[in-house]
C-alpha positions as CSV (number, residue, x, y, z in Angstrom):
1,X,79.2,107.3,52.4
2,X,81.1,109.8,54.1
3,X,78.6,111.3,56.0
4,X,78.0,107.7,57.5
5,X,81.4,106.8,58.6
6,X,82.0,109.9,60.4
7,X,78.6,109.3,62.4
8,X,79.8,106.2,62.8
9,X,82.9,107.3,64.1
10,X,81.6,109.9,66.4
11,X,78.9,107.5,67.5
12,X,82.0,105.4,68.8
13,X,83.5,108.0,70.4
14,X,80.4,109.0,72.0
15,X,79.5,104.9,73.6
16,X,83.3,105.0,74.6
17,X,82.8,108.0,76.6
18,X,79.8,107.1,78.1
19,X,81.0,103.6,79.4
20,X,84.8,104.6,79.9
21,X,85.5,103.5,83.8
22,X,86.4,106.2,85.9
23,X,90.2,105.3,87.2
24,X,90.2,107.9,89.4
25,X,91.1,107.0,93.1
26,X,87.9,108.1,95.4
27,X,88.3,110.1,98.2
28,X,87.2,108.4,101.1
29,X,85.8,110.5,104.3
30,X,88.2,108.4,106.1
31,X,90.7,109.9,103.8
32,X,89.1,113.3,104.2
33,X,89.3,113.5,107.9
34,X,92.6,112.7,108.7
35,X,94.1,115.0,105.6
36,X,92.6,118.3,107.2
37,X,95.2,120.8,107.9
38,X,96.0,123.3,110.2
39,X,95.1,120.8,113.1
40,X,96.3,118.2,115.1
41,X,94.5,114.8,114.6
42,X,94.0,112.2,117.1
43,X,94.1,108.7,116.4
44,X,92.9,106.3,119.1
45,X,92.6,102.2,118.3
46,X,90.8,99.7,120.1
47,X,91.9,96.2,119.0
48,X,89.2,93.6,118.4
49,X,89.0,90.0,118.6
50,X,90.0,89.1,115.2
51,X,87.9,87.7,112.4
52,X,88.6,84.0,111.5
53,X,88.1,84.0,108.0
54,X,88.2,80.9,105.1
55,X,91.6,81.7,104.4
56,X,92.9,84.2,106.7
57,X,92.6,85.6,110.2
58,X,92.0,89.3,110.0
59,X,92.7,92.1,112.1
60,X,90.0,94.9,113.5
61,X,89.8,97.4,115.3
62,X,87.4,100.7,116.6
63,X,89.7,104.0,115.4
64,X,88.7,107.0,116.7
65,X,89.7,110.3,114.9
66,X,89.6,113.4,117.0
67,X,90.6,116.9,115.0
68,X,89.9,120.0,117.0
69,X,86.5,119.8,118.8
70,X,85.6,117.0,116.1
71,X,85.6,113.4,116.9
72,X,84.9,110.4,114.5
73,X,84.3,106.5,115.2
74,X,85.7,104.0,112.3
75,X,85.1,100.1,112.2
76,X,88.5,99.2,110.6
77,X,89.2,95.4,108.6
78,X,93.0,95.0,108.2
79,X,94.0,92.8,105.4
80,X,97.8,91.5,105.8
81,X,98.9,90.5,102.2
82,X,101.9,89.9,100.3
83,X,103.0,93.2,100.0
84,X,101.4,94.6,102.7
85,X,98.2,95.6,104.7
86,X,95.0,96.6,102.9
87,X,92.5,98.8,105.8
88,X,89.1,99.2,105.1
89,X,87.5,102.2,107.2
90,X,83.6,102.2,107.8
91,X,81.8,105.1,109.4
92,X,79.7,104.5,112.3
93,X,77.1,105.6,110.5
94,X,78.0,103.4,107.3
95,X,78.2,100.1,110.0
96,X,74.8,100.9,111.4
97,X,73.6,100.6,107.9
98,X,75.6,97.2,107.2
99,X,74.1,95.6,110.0
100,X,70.7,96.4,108.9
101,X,71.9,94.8,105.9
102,X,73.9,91.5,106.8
103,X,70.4,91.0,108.9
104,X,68.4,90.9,105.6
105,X,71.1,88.8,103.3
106,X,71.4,86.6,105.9
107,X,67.1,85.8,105.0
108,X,68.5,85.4,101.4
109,X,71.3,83.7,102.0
110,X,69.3,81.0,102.9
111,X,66.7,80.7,100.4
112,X,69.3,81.3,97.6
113,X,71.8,78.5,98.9
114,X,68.3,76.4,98.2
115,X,67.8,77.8,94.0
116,X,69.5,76.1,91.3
117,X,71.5,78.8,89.4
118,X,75.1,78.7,87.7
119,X,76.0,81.7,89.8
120,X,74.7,84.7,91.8
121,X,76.0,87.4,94.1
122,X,74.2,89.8,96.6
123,X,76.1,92.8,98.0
124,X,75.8,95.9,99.8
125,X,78.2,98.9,99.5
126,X,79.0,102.0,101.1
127,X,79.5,105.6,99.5
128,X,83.3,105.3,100.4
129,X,83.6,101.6,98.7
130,X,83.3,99.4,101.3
131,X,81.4,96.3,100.9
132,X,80.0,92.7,101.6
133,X,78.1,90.0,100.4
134,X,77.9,86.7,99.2
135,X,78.3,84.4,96.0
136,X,76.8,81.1,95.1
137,X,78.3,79.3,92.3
138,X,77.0,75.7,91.7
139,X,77.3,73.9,95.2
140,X,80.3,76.6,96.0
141,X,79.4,79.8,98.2
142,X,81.5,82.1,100.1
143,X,81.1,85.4,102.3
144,X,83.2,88.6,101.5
145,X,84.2,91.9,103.0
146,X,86.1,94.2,99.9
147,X,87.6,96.9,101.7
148,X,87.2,99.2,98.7
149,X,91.3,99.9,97.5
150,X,90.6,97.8,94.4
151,X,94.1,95.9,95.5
152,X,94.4,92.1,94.9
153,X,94.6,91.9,98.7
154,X,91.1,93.9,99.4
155,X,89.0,90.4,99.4
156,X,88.3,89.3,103.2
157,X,86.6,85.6,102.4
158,X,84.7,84.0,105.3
159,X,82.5,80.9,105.4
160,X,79.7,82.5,107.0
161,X,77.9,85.9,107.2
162,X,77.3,85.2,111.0
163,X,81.4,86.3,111.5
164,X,81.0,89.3,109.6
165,X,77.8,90.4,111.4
166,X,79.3,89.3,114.9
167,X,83.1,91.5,114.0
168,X,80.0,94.3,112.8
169,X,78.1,94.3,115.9
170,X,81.2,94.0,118.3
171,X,82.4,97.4,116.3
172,X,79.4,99.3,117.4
173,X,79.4,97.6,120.6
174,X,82.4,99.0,121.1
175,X,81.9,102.7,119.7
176,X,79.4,103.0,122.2
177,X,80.8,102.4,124.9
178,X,83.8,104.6,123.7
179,X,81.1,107.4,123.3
180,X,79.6,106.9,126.7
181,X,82.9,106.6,128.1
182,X,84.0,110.1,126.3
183,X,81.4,111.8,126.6
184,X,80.2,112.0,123.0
């Protein structure tokens, strides 16, 4: 009997361990580039036209990051909550990729607004915890942006994915002509 609680018990310890949350804060390369020492860092924004969202009108901008003979282009969303803003950086790289994607769950969108479900969510997110989607629940939907700092002011809500893909596009519109204009 013994010899069964104690497997029990270490079989509990064991499922605790494996589905335990990690609460550790991820380092974002946002985070990474502009913590480098032993150089001075450039930052450079480009405001653009702001993104009308359901409940909110939120602030955006092109940053770029230039430390030594490195230079970086970030799409930024700026959340202004209660106690303060809530950024979300994406990587030019990261937005070419979320264009791609908004393209395809805007196909989805469509044909899922059309199903009869209690509730379902589509999203895509990057490696530094930015993300977007949609929900449908019932006859309810909505269009997010989570900028990734797990803060009750990191939800951007719009009524439409055509806002986010529009404040997407204009970004990279935008980092190119930076890049052209700079030389990079």
């Amino acid at each position: 009997m013994k010899r069964v609680a104690s497997l029990l018990i270490i079989s509990l310890f064991c499922l605790v361990g494996i589905f335990a949350q990690d609460t550790e804060k991820k380092t974002t390369s946002y985070d990474l580039f502009i913590s480098q020492s032993g150089k001075i860092i450039r930052f450079l924004d480009y405001k653009l036209p702001p993104l009308k969202g359901s409940y909110s009108i939120y602030n955006n901008r092109v940053r770029v990051l230039t430390a030594g003979e490195t230079t970086t282009y970030y799409y930024q969303i700026v959340n202004t909550g209660k106690y303060g803003d809530t950024t979300g950086s994406i990587t030019e790289n990261d937005l070419i990729e979320m264009i791609k994607a908004i393209e395809a769950l805007l196909t989805t969108y469509a044909i899922d607004k059309k199903s009869t479900f209690d509730y379902m969510e589509n999203k895509f997110l990057t490696e530094d915890n930015v993300g977007f989607g949609y929900y449908i629940s019932g006859k309810d939907s909505a269009w997010y942006v989570n900028l990734g700092r797990g803060s009750s002011d990191s939800s951007c809500f719009f009524s439409n994915g055509e806002t986010i893909k529009n404040g997407f596009t204009t970004a990279l519109d935008k980092i190119k002509e930076r890049k052209s204009i700079e030389g990079n």
